[in-house]
C-alpha positions as CSV (number, residue, x, y, z in Angstrom):
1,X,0.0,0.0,0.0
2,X,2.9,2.4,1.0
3,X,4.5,1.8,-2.6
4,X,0.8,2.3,-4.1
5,X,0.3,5.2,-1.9
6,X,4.2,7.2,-3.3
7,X,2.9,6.4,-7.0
8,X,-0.5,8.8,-5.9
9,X,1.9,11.5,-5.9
10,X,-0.2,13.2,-2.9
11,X,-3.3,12.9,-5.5
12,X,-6.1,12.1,-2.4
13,X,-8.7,10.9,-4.8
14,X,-6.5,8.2,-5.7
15,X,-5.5,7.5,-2.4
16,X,-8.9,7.3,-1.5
17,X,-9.6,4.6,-4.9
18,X,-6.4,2.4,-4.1
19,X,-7.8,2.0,-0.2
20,X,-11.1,1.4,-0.9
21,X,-10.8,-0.3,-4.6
22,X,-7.3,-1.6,-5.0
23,X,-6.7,-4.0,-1.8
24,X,-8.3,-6.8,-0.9
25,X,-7.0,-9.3,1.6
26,X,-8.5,-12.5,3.2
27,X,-8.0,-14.4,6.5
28,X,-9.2,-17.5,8.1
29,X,-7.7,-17.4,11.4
30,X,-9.9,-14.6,13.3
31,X,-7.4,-13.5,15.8
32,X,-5.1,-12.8,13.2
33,X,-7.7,-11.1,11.5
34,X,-8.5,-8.8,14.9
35,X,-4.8,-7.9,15.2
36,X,-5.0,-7.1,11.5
37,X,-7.8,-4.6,11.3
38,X,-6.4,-3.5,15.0
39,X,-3.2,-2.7,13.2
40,X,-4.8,-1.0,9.9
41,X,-7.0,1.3,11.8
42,X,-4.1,2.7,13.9
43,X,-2.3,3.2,10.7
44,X,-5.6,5.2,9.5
45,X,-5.5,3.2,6.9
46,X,-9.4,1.9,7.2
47,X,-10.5,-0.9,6.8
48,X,-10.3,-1.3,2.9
49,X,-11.4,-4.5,2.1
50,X,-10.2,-7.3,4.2
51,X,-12.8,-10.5,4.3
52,X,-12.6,-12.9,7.3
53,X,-12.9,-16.0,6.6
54,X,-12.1,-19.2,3.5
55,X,-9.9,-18.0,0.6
56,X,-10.9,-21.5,-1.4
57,X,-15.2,-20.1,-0.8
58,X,-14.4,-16.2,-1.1
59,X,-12.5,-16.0,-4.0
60,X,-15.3,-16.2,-6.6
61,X,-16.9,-12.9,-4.7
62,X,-13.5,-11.2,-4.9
63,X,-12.9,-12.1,-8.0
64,X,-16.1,-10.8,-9.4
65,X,-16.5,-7.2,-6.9
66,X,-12.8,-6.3,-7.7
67,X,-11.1,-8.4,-11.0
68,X,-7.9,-8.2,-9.6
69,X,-4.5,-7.9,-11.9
70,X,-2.6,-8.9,-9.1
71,X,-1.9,-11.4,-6.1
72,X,0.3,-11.5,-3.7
73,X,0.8,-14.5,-0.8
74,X,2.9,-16.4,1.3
75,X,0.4,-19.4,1.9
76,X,0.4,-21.7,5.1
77,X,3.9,-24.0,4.4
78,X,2.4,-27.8,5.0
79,X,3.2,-29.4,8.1
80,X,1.2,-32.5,8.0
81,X,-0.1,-35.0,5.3
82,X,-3.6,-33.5,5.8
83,X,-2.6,-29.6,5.0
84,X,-3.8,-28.4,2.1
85,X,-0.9,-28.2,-0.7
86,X,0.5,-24.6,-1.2
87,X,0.3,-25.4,-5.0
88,X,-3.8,-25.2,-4.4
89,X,-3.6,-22.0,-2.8
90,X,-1.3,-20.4,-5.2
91,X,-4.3,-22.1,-8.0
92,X,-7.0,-20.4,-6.0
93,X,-4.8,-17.4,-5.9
94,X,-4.4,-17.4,-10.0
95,X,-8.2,-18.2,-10.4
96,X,-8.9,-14.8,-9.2
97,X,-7.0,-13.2,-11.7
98,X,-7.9,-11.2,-14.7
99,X,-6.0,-12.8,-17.6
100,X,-2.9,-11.5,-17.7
101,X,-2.7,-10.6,-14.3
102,X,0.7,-12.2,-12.1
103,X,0.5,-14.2,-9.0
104,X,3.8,-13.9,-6.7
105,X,4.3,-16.8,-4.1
106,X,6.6,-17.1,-1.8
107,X,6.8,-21.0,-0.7
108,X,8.6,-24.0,0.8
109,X,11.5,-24.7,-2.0
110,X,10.8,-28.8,-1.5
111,X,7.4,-27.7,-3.7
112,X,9.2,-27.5,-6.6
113,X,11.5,-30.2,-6.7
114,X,9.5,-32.9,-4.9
115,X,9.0,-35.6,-7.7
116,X,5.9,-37.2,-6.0
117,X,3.2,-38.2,-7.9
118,X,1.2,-35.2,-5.9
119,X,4.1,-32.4,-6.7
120,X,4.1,-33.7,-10.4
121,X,0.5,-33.1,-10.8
122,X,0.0,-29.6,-9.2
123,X,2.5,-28.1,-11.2
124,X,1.2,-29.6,-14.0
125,X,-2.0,-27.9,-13.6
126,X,-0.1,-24.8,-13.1
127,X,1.8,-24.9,-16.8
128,X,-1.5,-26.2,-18.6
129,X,-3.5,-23.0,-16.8
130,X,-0.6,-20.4,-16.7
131,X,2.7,-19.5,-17.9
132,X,5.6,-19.8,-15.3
133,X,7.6,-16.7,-15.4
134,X,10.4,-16.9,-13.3
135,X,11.3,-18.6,-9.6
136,X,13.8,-16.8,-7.4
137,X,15.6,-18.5,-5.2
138,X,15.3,-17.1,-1.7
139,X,17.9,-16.3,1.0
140,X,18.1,-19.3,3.6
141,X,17.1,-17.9,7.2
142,X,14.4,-15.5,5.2
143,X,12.1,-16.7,7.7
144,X,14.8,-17.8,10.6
145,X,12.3,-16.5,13.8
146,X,9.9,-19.4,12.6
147,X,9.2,-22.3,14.2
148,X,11.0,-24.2,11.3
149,X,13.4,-22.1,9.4
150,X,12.1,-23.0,6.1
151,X,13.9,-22.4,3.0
152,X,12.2,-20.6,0.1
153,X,11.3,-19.3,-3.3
154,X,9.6,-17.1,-4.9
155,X,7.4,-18.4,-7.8
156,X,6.3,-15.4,-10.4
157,X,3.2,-16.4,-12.8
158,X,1.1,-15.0,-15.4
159,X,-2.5,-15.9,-14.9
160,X,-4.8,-18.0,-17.1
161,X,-2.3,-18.3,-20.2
162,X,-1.3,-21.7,-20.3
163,X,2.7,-22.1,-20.7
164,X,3.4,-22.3,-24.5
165,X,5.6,-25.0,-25.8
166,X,9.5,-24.3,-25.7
167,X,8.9,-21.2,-23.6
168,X,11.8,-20.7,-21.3
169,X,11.4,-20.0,-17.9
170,X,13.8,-17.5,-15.6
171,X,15.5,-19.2,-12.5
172,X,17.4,-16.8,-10.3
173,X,19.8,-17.7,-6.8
174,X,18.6,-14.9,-4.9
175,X,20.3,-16.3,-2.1
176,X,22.4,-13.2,-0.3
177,X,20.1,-10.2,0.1
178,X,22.7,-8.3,1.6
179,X,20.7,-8.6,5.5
180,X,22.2,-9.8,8.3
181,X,21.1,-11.1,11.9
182,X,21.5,-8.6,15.1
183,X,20.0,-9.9,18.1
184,X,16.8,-8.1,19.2
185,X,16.1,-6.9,15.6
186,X,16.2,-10.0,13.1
187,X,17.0,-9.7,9.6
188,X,18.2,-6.4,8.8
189,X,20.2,-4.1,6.3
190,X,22.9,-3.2,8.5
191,X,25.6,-2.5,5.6
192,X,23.4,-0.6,3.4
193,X,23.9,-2.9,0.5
194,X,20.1,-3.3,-0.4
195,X,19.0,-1.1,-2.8
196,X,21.9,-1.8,-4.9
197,X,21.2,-5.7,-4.8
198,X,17.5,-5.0,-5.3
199,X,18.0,-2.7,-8.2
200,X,20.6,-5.8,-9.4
201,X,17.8,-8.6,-9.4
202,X,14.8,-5.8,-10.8
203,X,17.3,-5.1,-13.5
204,X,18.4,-9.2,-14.7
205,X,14.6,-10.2,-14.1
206,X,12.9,-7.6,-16.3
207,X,15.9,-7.7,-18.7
208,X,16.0,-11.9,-18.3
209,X,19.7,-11.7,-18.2
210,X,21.5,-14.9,-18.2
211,X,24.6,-14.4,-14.9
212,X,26.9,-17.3,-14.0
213,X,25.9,-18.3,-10.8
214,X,23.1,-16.4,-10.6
215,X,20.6,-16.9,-13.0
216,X,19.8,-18.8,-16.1
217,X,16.8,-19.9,-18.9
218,X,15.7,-23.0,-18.8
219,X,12.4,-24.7,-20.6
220,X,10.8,-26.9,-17.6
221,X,7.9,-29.7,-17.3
222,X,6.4,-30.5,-14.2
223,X,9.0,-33.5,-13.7
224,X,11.8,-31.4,-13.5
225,X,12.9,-29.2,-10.7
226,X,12.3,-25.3,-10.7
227,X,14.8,-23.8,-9.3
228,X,18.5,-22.4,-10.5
229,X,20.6,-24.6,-8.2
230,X,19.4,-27.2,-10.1
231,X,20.8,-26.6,-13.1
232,X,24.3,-24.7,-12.4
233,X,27.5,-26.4,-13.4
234,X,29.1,-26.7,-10.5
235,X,32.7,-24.9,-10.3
236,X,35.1,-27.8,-7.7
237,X,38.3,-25.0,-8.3
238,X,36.2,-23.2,-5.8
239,X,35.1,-25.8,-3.3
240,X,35.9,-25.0,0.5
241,X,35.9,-27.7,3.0
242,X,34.9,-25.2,5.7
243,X,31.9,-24.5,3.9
244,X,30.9,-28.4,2.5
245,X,30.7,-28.7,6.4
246,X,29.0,-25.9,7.6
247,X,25.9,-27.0,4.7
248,X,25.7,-30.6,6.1
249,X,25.7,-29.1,9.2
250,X,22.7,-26.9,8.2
251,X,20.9,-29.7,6.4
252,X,21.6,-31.9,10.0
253,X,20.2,-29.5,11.9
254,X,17.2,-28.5,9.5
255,X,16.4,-32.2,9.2
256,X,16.4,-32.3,12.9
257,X,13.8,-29.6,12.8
258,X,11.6,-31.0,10.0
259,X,11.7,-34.9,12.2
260,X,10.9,-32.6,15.7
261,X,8.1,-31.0,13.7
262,X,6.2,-34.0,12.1
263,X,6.8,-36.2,15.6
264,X,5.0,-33.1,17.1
265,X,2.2,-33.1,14.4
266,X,1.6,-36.9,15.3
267,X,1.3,-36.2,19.0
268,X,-1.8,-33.2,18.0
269,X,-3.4,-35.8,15.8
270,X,-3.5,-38.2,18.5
271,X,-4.8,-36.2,21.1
């Protein structure tokens, strides 16, 4: 909204449209939604146009009050074999869409390079309904206060136009942001490196630019992985002993994590 908001120029009928026509947001967990409303009314922002409650049975009204060009989400990451697939939210996401519109995800990495016969399937639905655009590759402890420190990407679509034939897709390692970890604040831009990184990664995804070890163009099915990591060549003149075991310790430890969480997740279906 803030970025909406500078692009106004100070123009208040505009301001008034982008609040009251221009975001829409919905939540099923209704203290999240109190705290969000809570939080958007102290901002005087309003109350623009947030719905409480299913985003798979309130889509259909948003999509027909508001056509939306755009969506935005970071869907629930699945923790047990009866969550519901962040694939099928970023579908439900895309259904909303005008054509043409684009859908940005940020999800669990392991949803685009499982190879189960459920992972093969929703992203074949996703190439038959919409064109993949481009996955980033997302910085490691991007979300490292979680209860899990999952890793991520970004997945960038264009709504209902299916992926043409020998159409190549844009995979980028996104992986150092520039942030860094002080205690008390999380993730921040200490070293004022940012903007120049961010204008970096605008610049090679609008411009597709093919970097080593960075990004690359690659034509994709849903049996192949989506990611860049994937498909770099790896460079051994480079390799660093320190660093192969600092990643297995990180895997280790992450593995830990996942094991802690699904024994947990067993325990709450029992009870």
């Amino acid at each position: 909204m803030k970025r909406m908001l500078m692009d106004a120029k100070g123009d208040r009928d505009r301001e008034d449209s982008i609040k009251n026509n221009q975001l829409i947001g919905i939540e099923f967990q209704d203290d999240i939604y109190t705290l969000l409303i809570s939080n958007m009314i102290l901002h005087r922002d309003g109350r623009t146009n947030i719905y409480w409650g299913d985003c798979f049975q309130e889509i259909n009204d948003v999509k027909k009050r508001f056509k939306p060009t755009v969506g935005l989400l970071n869907p629930p990451y699945k923790t047990k074999a009866s969550d519901t697939e962040e694939f099928e939210f970023i579908l439900n996401n895309l259904s909303a869409l005008e054509p043409g519109g684009t859908c940005i995800a940020i999800i669990p990495i392991s949803c685009v390079i499982e190879r189960t016969d459920t992972a093969i399937n929703l992203k074949k639905r996703v190439l038959e309904e919409h064109t993949l655009e481009a996955v980033l590759s997302m910085p490691e402890e991007l979300f490292h206060n979680s209860k899990v420190n999952t890793v991520t990407c970004a997945v960038i679509l264009t709504a209902h136009k299916p992926h043409p034939k020998g159409k190549k897709t844009w995979f980028a390692y996104c992986r150092d942001d520039g942030f860094v970890k002080l205690k008390n604040r999380g993730r921040v831009d200490a070293n004022h490196t940012w903007e120049t990184i961010k204008e970096k990664w605008v610049t090679a995804y609008r411009n597709r630019e093919i970097i080593d070890g960075f990004s690359l163009m690659r034509e994709v099915t849903e049996r192949e992985e989506w990611c860049a990591e994937a498909y770099f060549e790896t460079d051994y003149s480079q390799f660093d002993v320190s660093a192969y075991n600092e990643t297995v310790r990180n895997f280790i430890l992450f593995s830990m994590k996942m094991l802690e969480t699904h024994n947990e997740s067993e325990e709450d279906d029992e009870k």
